[in-house]
C-alpha positions as a LaTeX table, in Angstrom:
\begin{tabular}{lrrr}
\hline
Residue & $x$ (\AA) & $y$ (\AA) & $z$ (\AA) \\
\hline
Unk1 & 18.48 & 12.57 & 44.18 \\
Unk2 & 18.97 & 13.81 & 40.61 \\
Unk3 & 18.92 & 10.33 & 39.79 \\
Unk4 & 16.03 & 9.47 & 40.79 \\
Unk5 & 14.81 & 11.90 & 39.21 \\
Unk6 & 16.02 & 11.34 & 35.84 \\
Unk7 & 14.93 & 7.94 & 35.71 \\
Unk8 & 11.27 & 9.05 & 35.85 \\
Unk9 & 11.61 & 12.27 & 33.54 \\
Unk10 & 10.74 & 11.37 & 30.37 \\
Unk11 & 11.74 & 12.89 & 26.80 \\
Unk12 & 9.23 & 15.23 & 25.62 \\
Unk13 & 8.56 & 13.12 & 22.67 \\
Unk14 & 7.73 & 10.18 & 24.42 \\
Unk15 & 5.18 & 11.13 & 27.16 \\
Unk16 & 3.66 & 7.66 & 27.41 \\
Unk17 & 4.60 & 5.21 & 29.44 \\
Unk18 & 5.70 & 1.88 & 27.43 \\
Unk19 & 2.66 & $-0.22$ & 28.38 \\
Unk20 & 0.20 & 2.48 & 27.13 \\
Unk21 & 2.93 & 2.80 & 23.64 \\
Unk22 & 2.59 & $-1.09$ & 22.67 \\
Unk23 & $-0.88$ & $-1.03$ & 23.64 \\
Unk24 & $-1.52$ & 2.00 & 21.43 \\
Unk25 & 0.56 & 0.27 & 18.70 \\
Unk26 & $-1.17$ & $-2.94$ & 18.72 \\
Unk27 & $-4.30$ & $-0.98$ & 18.78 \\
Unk28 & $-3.56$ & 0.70 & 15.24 \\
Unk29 & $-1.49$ & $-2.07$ & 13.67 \\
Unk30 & $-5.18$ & $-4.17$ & 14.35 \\
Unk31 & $-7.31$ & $-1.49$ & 13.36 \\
Unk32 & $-4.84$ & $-0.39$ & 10.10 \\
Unk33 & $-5.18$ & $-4.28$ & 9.31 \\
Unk34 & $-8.88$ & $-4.42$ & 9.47 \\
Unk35 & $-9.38$ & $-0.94$ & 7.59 \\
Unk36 & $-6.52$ & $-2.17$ & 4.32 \\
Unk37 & $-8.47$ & $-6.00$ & 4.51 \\
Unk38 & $-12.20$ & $-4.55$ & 4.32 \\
Unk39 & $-10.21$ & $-1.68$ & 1.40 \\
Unk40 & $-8.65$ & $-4.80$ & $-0.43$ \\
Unk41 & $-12.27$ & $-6.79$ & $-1.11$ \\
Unk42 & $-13.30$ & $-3.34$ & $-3.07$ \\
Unk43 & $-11.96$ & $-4.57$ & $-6.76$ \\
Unk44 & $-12.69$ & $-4.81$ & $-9.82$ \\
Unk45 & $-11.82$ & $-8.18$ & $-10.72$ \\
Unk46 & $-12.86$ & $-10.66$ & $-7.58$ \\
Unk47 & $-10.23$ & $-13.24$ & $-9.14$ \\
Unk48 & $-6.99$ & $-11.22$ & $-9.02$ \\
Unk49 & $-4.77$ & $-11.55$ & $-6.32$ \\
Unk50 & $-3.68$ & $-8.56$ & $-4.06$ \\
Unk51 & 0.00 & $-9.99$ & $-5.17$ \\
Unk52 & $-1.31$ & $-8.94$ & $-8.69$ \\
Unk53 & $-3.14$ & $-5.85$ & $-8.15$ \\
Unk54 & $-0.27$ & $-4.56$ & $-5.76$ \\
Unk55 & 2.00 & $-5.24$ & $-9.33$ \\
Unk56 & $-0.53$ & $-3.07$ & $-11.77$ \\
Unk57 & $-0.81$ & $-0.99$ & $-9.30$ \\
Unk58 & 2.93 & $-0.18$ & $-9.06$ \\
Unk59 & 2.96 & 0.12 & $-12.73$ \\
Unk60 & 0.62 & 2.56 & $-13.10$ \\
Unk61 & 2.15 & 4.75 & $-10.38$ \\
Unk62 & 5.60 & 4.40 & $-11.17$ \\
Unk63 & 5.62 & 3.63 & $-14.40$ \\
Unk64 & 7.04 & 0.99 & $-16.84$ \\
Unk65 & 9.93 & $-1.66$ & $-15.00$ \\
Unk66 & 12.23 & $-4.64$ & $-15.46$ \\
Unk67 & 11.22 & $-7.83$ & $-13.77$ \\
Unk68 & 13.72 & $-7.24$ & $-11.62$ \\
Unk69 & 12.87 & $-4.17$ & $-10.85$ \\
Unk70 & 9.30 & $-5.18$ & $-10.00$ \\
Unk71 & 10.36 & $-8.17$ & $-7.93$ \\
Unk72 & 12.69 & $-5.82$ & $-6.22$ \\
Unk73 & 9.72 & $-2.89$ & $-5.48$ \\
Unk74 & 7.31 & $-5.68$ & $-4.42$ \\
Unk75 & 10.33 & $-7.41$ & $-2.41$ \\
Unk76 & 9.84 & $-11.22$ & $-3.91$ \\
Unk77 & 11.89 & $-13.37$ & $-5.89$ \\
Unk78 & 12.52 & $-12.78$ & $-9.80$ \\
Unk79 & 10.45 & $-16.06$ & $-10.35$ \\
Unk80 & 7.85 & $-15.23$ & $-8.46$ \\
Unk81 & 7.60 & $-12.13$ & $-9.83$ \\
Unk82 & 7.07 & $-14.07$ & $-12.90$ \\
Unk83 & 5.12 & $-15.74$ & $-12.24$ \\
Unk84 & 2.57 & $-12.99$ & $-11.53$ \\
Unk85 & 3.80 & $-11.16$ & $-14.71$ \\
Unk86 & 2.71 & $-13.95$ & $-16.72$ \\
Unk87 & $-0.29$ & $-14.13$ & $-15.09$ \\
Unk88 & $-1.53$ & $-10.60$ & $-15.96$ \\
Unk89 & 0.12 & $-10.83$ & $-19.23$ \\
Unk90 & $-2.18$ & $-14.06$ & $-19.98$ \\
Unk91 & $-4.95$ & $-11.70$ & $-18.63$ \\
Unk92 & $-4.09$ & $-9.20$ & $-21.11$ \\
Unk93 & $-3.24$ & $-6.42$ & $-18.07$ \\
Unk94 & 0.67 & $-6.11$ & $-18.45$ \\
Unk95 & 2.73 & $-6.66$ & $-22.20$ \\
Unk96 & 6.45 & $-6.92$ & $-22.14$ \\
Unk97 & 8.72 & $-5.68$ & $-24.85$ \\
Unk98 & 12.10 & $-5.25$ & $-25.30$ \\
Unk99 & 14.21 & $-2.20$ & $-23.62$ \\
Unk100 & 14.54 & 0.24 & $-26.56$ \\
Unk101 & 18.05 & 0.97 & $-25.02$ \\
Unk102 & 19.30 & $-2.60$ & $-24.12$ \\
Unk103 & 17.48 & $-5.24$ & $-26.11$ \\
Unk104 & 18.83 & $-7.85$ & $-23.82$ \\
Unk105 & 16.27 & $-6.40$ & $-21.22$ \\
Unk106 & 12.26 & $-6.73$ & $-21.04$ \\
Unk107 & 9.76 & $-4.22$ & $-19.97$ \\
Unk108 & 6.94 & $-4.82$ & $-18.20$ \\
Unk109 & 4.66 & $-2.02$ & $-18.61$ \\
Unk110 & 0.56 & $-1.79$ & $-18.24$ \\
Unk111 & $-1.82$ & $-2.40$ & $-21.30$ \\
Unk112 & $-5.19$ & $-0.42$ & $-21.39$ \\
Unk113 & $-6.84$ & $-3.46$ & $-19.84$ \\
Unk114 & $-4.59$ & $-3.31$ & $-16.86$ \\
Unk115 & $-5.47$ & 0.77 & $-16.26$ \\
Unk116 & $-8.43$ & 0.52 & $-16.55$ \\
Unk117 & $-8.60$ & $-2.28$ & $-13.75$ \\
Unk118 & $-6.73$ & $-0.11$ & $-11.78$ \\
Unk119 & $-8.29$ & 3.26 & $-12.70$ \\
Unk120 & $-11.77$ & 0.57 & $-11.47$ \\
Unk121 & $-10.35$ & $-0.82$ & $-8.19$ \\
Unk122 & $-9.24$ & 3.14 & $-7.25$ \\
Unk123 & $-12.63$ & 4.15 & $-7.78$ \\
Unk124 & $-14.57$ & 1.48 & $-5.83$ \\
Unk125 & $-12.17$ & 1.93 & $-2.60$ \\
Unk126 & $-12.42$ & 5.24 & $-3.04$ \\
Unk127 & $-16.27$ & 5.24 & $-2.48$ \\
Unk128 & $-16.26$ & 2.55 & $-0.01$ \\
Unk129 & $-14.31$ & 4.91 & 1.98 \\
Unk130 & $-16.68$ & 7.99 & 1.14 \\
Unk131 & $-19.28$ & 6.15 & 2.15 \\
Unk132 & $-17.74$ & 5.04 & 5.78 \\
Unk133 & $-16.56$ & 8.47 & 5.97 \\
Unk134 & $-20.03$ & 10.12 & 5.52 \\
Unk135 & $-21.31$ & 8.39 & 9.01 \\
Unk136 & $-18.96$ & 9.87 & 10.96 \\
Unk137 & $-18.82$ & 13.40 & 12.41 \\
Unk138 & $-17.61$ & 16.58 & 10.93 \\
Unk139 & $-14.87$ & 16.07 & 13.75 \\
Unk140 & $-14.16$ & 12.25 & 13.27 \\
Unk141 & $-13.08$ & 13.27 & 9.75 \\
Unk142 & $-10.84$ & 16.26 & 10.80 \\
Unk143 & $-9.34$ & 13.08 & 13.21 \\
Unk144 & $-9.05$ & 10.75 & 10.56 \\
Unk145 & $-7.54$ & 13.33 & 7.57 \\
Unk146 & $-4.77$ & 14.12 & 10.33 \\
Unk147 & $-4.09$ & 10.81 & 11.15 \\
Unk148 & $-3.54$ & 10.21 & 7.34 \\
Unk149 & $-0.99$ & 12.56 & 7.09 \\
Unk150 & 0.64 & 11.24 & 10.34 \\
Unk151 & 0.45 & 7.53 & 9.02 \\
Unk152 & 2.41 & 8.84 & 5.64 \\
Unk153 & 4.56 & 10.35 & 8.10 \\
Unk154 & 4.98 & 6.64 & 9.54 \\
Unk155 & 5.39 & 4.74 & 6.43 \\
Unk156 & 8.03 & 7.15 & 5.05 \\
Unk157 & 10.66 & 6.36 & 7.62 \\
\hline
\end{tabular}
């Protein structure tokens, strides 16, 4: 008997059955997909790449970084990470320079060009979102700002 009833007691944190759980997952992975594909077309240069923008991007957040190091935070190969590098460089976004420690190494690190496209791009998907945000209800945003935090929550693991 205690059996039985085991097998249909659930863990507290996981109430739903498994049907309604993939369901629900597939759900947001389509609707996450949608939202970061409509996000991505608001940018300030139509021609760059999200490859590209995802690399400026990283620089301006984290900061100057070895090719390596870039290949290894966007998770491609060295040459493809050069690839893109020399891209943005041609562009005038990016310059690299030598490591003032170890001369053997090059930095890749964001010119005022490549800021500003980022500082541009951040701006536009910014108000896109504003703007989607201001037709909903007072409670629809309460729903979305805590499913933002739960997503971060998500991504962190």
């Amino acid at each position: 008997m205690l059996s039985n009833y085991m097998s249909t007691v659930t863990p507290a944190h996981h109430t739903e059955p498994a049907a309604d759980l993939s369901a629900s997952a597939s759900e947001l992975r389509i609707a996450t997909f949608r939202l970061a594909r409509r996000m991505r077309t608001q940018r300030a240069v139509d021609s760059m790449s999200d490859g590209q923008f995802a690399v400026l991007a990283g620089l301006f957040i984290h900061g100057s970084h070895t090719l390596g190091e870039l290949a290894d935070r966007e998770r491609v190969s060295a040459p493809s990470m050069n690839r893109t590098v020399n891209c943005l460089q041609e562009s005038g976004y990016v310059r690299r320079s030598a490591d003032e420690t170890d001369g053997r190494k090059v930095v890749i690190s964001l010119t005022d060009e490549g800021r500003a496209v980022v500082d541009e791009t951040a701006r536009r998907r910014d108000a896109w979102v504003e703007e989607a945000l201001a037709d909903l209800t007072a409670r629809e945003r309460k729903t979305i700002a805590d499913a933002a935090k739960i997503m971060q929550r998500m991504v962190a693991r």
